[in-house]
C-alpha positions as CSV (number, residue, x, y, z in Angstrom):
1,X,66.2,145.5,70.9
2,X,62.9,146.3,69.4
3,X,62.6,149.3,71.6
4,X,66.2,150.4,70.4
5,X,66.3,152.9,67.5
6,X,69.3,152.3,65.9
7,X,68.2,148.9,65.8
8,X,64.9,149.3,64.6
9,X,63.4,145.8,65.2
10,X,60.1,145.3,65.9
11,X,58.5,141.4,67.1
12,X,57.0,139.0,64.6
13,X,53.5,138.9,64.7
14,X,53.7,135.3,63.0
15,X,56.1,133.7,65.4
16,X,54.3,131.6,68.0
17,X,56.1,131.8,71.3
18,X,58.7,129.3,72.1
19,X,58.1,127.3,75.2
20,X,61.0,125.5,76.8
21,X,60.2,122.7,80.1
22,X,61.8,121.6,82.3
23,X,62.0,117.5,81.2
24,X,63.2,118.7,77.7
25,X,66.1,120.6,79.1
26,X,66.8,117.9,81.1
27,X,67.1,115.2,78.2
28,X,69.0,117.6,76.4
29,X,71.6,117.8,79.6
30,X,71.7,114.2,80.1
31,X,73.0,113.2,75.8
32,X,75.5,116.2,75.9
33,X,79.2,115.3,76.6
34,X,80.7,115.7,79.9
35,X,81.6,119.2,79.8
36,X,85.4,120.3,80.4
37,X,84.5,122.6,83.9
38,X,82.6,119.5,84.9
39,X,85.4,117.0,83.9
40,X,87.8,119.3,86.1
41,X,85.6,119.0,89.2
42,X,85.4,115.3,88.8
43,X,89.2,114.8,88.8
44,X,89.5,116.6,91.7
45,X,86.4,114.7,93.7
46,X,87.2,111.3,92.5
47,X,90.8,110.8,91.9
48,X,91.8,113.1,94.5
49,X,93.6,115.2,92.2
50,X,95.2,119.0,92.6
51,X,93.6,121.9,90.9
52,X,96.3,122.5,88.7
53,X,96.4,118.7,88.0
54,X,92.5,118.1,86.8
55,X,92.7,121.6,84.7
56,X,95.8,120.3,82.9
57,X,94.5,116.7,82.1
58,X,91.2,117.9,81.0
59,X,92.5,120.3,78.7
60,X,92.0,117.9,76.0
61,X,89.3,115.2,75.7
62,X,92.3,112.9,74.7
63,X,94.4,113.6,77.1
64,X,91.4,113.0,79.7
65,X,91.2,109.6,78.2
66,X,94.4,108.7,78.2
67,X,94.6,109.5,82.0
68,X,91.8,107.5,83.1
69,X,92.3,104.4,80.6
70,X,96.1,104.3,82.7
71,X,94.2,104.8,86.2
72,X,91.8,102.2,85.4
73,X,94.9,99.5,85.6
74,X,96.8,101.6,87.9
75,X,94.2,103.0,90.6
76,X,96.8,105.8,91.9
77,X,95.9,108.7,90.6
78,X,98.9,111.0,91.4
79,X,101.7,109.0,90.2
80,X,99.8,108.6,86.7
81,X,99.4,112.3,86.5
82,X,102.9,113.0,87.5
83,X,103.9,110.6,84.7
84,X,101.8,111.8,82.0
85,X,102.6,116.0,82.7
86,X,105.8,115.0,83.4
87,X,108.3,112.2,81.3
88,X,104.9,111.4,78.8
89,X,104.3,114.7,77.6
90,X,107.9,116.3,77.7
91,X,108.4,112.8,75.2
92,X,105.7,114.0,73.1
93,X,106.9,117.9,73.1
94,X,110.2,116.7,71.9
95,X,108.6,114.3,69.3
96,X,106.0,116.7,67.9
97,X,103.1,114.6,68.9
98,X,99.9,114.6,70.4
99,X,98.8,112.1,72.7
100,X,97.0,110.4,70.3
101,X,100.0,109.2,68.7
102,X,101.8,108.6,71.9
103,X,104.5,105.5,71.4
104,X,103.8,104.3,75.0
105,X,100.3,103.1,75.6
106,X,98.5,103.6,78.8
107,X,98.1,100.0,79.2
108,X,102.0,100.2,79.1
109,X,102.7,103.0,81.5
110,X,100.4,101.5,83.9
111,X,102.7,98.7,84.1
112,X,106.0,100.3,84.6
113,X,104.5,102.6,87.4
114,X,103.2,99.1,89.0
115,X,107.0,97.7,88.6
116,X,108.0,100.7,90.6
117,X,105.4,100.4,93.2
118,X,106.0,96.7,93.4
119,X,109.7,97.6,94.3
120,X,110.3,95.3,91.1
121,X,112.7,98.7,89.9
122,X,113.7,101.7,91.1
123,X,112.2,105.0,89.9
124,X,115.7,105.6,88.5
125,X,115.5,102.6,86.6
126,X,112.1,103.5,85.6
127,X,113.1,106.2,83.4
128,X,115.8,104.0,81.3
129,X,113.0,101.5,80.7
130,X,110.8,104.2,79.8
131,X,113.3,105.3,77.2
132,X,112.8,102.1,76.1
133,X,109.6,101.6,75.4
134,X,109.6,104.8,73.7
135,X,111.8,103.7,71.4
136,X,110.8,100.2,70.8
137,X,107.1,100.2,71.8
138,X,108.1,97.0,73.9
139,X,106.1,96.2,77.4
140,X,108.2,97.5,80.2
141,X,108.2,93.7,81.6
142,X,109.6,92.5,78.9
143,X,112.3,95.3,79.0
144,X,113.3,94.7,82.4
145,X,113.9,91.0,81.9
146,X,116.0,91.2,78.7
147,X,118.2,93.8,79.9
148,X,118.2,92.4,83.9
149,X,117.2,95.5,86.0
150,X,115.1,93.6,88.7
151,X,115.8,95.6,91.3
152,X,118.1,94.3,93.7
153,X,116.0,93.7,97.0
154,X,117.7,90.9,99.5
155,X,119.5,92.3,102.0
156,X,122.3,90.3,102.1
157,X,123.8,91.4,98.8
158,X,123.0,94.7,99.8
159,X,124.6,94.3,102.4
160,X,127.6,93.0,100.9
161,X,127.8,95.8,98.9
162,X,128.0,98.8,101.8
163,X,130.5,96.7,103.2
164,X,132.7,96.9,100.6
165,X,131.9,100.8,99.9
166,X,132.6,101.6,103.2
167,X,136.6,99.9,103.5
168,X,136.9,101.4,100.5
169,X,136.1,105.0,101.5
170,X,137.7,104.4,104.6
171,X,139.0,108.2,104.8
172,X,135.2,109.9,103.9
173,X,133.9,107.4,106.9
174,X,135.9,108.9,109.0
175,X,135.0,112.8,107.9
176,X,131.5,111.0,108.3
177,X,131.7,110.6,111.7
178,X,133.7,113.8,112.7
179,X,130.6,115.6,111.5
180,X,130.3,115.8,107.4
181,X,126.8,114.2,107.6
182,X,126.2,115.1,104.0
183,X,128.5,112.5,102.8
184,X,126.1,110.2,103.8
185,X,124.4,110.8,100.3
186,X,128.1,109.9,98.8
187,X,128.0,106.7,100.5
188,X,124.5,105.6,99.1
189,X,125.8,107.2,95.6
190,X,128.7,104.5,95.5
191,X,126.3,101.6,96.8
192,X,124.3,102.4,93.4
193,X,127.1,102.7,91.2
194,X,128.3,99.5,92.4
195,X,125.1,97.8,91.9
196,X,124.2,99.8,88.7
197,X,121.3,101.5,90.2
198,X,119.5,97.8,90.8
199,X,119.7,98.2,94.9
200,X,116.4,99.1,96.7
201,X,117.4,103.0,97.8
202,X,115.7,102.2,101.4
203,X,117.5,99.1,102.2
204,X,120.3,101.1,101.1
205,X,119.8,103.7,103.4
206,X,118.9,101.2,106.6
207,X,121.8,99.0,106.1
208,X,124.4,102.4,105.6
209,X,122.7,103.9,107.9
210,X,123.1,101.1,110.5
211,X,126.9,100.1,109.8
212,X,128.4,103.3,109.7
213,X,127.0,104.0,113.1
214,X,128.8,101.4,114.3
């Protein structure tokens, strides 16, 4: 700008010139935090992540954090993030609070998305103990024993169950099988009233599936 003449700057004569290697931008780069375009492209490389995923989780260093303490126990990436952007922060919204002050830690919301993934509940049952542990702070474990949601897995009882759903809706089985195939979903709709939501939805839709073919 010293050529400018609305500027009219001109160099220093007493300023020595300012030289800048290669190693000492290098040392500088390897102290600064991980930066948030960098953070983005790691999410995406190592968890596996969508685009849209990695930019929203590493739109705060907090939130980064919180997604990766909750992947560290629970090494699936996508179900954590669909957690956090999804039940987590809508929680928060309606709370007024930032992660930081989250009531459900990630320690904690790692183990309920192992419960569902261990076919120990259901994802429908997954959201009441979520409401829960938002409420109470309590280990999703612990909620599922005291209030009995195991999720009901022998096929037996299940059985038992489509039985009894299917002599009782004796008239929609026969729609059923004159061709109103959606009412399938009304069948497996009454197997999970009946069992309050505790029956394992694919054993649910074998077993239907099986006896109302016959």
């Amino acid at each position: 700008k010293e050529e400018a003449h609305d500027y009219r700057y001109f160099p220093d004569p007493d300023l020595l010139p300012l030289v800048i290697d290669d190693h000492w931008i290098d040392s500088i780069r390897k102290i600064l935090p991980e930066l948030p375009d960098e953070k983005k492209k790691r999410f995406i490389d190592e968890y596996g992540l969508p685009s849209y995923d990695s930019g929203f989780l590493t739109s705060s260093h907090e939130l980064a954090d919180y997604f990766e303490e909750c992947v560290t126990q629970f090494p699936k990436p996508k179900p954590v993030s669909n957690w956090i952007m999804g039940s987590l922060l809508g929680l928060l919204n309606a709370q007024g609070k930032l992660i930081t002050k989250s009531p459900i830690s990630p320690g904690n919301l790692a183990q309920l998305l192992k419960l569902i993934d261990d076919n120990i509940i259901s994802g429908k049952i997954a959201k009441t103990v979520f409401d829960e542990m938002a409420q109470t702070g309590k280990a999703p474990k612990k909620i599922v024993k005291e209030k009995g949601l195991v999720q009901v897995t022998d096929e037996s009882t299940i059985k038992a169950v489509v039985v009894k759903v299917l002599e009782d809706c004796s008239k929609e089985v026969e729609d059923y099988k004159n061709g109103k195939i959606k009412l399938f979903g009304f069948f497996v709709g009454q197997v999970m009233k009946e069992t309050k939501g505790k029956a394992n939805p694919k054993i649910v839709n074998e077993i239907l599936q099986d006896l109302i073919s016959k």
